[in-house]
Backbone as CSV, one residue per row, in Angstrom:
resi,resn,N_x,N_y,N_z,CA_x,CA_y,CA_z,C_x,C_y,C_z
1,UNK,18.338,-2.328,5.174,17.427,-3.416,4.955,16.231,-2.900,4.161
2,UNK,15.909,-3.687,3.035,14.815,-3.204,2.276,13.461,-3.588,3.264
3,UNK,12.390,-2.665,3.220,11.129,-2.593,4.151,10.393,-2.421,2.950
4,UNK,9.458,-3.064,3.023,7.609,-3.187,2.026,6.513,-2.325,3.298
5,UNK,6.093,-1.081,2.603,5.107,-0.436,3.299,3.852,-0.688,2.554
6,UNK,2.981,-1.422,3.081,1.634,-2.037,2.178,0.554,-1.153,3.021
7,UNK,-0.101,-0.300,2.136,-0.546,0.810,2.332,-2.360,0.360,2.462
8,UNK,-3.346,-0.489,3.563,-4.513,-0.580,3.385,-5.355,0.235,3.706
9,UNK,-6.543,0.300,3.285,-7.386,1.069,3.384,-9.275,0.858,3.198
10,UNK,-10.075,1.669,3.472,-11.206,0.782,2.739,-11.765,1.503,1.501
11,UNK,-11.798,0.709,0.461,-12.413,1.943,-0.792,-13.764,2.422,-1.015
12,UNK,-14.487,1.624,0.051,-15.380,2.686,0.084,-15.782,3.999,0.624
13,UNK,-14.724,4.043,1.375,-14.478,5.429,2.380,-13.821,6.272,1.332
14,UNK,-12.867,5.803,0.835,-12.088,6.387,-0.214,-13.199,6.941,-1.237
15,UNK,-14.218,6.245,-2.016,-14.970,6.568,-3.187,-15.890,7.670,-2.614
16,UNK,-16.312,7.739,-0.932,-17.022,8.800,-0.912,-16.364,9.977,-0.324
17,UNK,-15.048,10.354,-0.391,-14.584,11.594,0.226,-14.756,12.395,-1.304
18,UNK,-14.932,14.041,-0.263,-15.135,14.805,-1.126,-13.920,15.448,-1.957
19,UNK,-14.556,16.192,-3.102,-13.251,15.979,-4.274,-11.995,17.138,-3.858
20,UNK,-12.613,18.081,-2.628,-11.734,18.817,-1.424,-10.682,17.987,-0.956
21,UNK,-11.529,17.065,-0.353,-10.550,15.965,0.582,-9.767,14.963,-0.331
22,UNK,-10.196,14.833,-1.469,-9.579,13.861,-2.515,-8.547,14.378,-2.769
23,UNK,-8.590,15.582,-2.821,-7.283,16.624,-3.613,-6.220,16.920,-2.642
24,UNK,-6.934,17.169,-1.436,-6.036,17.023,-0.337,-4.893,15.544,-0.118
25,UNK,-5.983,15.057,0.095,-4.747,13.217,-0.069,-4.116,13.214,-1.057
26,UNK,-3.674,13.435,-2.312,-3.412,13.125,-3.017,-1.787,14.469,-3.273
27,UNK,-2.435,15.648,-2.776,-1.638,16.706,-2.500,-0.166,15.988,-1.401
28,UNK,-1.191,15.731,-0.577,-0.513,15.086,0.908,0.412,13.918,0.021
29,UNK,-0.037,13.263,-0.649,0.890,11.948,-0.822,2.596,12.622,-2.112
30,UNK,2.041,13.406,-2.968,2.865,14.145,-3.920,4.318,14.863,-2.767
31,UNK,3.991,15.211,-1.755,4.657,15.430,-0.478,5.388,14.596,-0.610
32,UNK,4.833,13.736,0.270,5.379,12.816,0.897,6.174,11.994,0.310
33,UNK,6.002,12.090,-1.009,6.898,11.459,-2.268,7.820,12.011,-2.712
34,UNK,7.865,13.406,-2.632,9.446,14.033,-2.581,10.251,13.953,-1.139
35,UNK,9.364,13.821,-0.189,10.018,13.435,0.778,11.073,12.437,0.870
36,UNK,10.415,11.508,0.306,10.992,10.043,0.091,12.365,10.193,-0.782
37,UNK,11.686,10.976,-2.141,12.887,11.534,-3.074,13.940,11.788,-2.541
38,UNK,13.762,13.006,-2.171,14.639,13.966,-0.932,15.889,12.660,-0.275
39,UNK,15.307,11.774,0.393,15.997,10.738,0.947,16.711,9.931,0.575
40,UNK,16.263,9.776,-0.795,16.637,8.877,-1.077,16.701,7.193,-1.275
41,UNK,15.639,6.948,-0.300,15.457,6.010,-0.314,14.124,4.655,-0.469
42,UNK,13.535,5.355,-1.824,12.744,4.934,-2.226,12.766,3.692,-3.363
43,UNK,13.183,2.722,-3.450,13.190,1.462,-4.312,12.150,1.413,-5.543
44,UNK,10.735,1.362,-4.576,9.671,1.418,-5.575,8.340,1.522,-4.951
45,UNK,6.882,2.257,-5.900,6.286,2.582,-5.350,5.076,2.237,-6.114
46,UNK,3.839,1.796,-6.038,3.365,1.652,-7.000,1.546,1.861,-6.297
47,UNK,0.571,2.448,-6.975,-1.124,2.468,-6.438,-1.557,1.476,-7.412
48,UNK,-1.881,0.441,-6.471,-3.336,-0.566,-7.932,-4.505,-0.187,-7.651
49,UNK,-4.835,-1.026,-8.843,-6.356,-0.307,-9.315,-7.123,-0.717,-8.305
50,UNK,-8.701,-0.029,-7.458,-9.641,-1.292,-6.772,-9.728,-2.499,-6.866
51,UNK,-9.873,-3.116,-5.922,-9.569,-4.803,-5.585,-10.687,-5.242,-7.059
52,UNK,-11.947,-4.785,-7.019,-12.876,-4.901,-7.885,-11.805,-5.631,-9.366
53,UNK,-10.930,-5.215,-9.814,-10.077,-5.812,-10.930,-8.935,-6.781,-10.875
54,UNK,-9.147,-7.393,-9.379,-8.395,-8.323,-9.202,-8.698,-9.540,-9.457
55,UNK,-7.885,-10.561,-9.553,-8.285,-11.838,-9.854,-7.200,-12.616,-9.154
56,UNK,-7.705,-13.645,-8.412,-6.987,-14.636,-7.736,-6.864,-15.796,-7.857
57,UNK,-5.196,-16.306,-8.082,-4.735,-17.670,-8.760,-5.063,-18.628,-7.854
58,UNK,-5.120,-20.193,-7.396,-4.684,-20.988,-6.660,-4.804,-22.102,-7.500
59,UNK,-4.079,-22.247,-7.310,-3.627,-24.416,-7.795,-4.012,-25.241,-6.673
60,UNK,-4.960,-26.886,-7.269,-5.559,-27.377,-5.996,-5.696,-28.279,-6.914
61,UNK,-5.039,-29.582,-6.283,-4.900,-31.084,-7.269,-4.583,-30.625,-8.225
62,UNK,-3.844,-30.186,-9.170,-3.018,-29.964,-10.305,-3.825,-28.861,-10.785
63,UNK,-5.075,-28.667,-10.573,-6.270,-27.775,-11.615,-5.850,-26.383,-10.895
64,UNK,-5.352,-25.505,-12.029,-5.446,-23.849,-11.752,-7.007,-23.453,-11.914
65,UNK,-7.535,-22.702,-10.807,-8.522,-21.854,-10.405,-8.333,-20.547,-10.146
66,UNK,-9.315,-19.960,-10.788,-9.349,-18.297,-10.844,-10.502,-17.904,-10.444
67,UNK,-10.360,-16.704,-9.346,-11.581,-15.953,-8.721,-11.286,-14.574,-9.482
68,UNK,-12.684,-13.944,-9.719,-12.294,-12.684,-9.506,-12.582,-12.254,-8.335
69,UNK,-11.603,-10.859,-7.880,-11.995,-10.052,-6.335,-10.591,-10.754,-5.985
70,UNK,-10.001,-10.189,-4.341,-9.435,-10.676,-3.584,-9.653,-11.662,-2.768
71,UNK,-8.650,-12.890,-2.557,-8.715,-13.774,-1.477,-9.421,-14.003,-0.601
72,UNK,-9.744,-13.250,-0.068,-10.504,-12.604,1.286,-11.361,-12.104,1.406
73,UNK,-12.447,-11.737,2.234,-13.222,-10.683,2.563,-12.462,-9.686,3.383
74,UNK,-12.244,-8.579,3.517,-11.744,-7.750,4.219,-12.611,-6.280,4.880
75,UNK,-12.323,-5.947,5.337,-12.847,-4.246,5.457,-12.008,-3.272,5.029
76,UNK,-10.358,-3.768,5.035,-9.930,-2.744,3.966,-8.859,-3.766,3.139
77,UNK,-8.594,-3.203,2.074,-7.913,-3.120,0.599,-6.581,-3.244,0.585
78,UNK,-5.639,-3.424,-0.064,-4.544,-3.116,-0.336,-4.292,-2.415,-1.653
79,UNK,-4.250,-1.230,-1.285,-4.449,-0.312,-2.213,-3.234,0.104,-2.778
80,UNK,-1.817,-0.236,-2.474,-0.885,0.251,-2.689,0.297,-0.125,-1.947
81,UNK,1.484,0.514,-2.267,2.934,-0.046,-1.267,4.761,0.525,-1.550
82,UNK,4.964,1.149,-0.949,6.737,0.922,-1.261,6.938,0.482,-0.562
83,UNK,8.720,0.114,-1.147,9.439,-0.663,-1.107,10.500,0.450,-0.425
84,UNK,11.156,0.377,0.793,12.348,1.725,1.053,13.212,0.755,1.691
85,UNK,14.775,1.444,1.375,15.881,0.872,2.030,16.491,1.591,3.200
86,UNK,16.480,1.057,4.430,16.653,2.048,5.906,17.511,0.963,6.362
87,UNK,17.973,1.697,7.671,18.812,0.902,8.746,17.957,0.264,9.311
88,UNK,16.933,-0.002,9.580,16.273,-0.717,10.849,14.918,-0.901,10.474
89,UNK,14.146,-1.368,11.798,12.597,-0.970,11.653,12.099,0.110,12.123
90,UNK,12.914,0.465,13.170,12.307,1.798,13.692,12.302,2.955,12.793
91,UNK,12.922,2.984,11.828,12.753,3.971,10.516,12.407,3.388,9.823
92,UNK,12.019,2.475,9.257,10.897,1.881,8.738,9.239,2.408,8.982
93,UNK,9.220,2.692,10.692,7.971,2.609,11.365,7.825,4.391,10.787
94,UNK,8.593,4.867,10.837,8.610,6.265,11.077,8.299,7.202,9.967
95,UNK,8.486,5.945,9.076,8.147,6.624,7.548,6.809,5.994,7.177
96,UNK,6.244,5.205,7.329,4.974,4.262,7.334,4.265,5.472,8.193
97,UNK,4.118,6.185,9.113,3.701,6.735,9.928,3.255,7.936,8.749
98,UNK,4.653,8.354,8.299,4.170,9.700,7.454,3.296,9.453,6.153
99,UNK,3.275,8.346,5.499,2.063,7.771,4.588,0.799,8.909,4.903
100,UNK,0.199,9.294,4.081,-1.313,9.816,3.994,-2.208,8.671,4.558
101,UNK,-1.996,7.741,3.838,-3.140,6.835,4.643,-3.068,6.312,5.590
102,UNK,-2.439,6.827,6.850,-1.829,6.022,7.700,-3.394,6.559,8.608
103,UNK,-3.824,8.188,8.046,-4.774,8.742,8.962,-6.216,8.229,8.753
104,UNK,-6.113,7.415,7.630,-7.378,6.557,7.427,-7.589,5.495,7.199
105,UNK,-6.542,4.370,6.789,-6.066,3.197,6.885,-5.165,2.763,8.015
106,UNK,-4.458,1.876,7.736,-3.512,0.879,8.091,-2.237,0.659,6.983
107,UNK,-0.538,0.797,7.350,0.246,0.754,6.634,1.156,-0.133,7.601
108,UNK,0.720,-2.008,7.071,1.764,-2.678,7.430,3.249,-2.791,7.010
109,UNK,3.941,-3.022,8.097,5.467,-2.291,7.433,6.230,-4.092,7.304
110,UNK,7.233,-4.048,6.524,7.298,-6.096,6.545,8.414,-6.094,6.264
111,UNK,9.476,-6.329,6.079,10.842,-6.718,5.944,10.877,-7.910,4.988
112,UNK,11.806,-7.133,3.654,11.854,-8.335,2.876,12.807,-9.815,3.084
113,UNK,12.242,-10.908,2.885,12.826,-11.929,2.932,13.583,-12.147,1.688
114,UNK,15.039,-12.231,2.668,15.886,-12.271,0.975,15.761,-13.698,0.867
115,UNK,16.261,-13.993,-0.659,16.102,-15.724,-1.207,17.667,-15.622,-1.070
């Protein structure tokens, strides 16, 4: 079953770690990405830019409206996400776990809805 690991976080915690600890996460995630390799079972993976360059669609009485920023107010971001194909959720959970940001964010794990 394909699983979406949506990787949140807050970027301002992120913008002030030091460029030690920056290098470290980033070390940590290069890991964890051959890990994935290794497995095999990585679909797709992708980091967006800060929410700061987002812009949000909604249609309301026929008229398209655009915000910039995210939807929401939040305290953290969605900073990122794969996509992995496993037997279950419990390996789903288990790999969401090994994420880098799992130790400073939140990595909701979601099961895709097939059409």
């Amino acid at each position: 079953m394909l699983y979406f690991l949506l990787i949140t976080d807050e970027e301002n915690q992120i913008a002030q770690m030091s460029e030690e600890d920056m290098g470290q996460l980033m070390a940590d995630y290069e890991s964890f990405g051959a890990e994935l390799d290794k497995a095999g079972i990585c679909k797709a993976s992708h980091r967006l830019q800060p929410v700061a360059t987002a812009t949000s669609v909604r249609v309301r009485n026929g008229e398209i409206l655009h915000t910039d920023g995210p939807f929401a107010e939040t305290k953290e971001q969605l900073g990122g996400f794969y996509a992995i194909e496993v037997a279950n959720l419990d390996e789903a959970l288990a790999w969401a776990a090994k994420i880098p940001s799992a130790k400073i964010g939140t990595i909701e794990v979601r099961p895709e809805w097939a059409m």
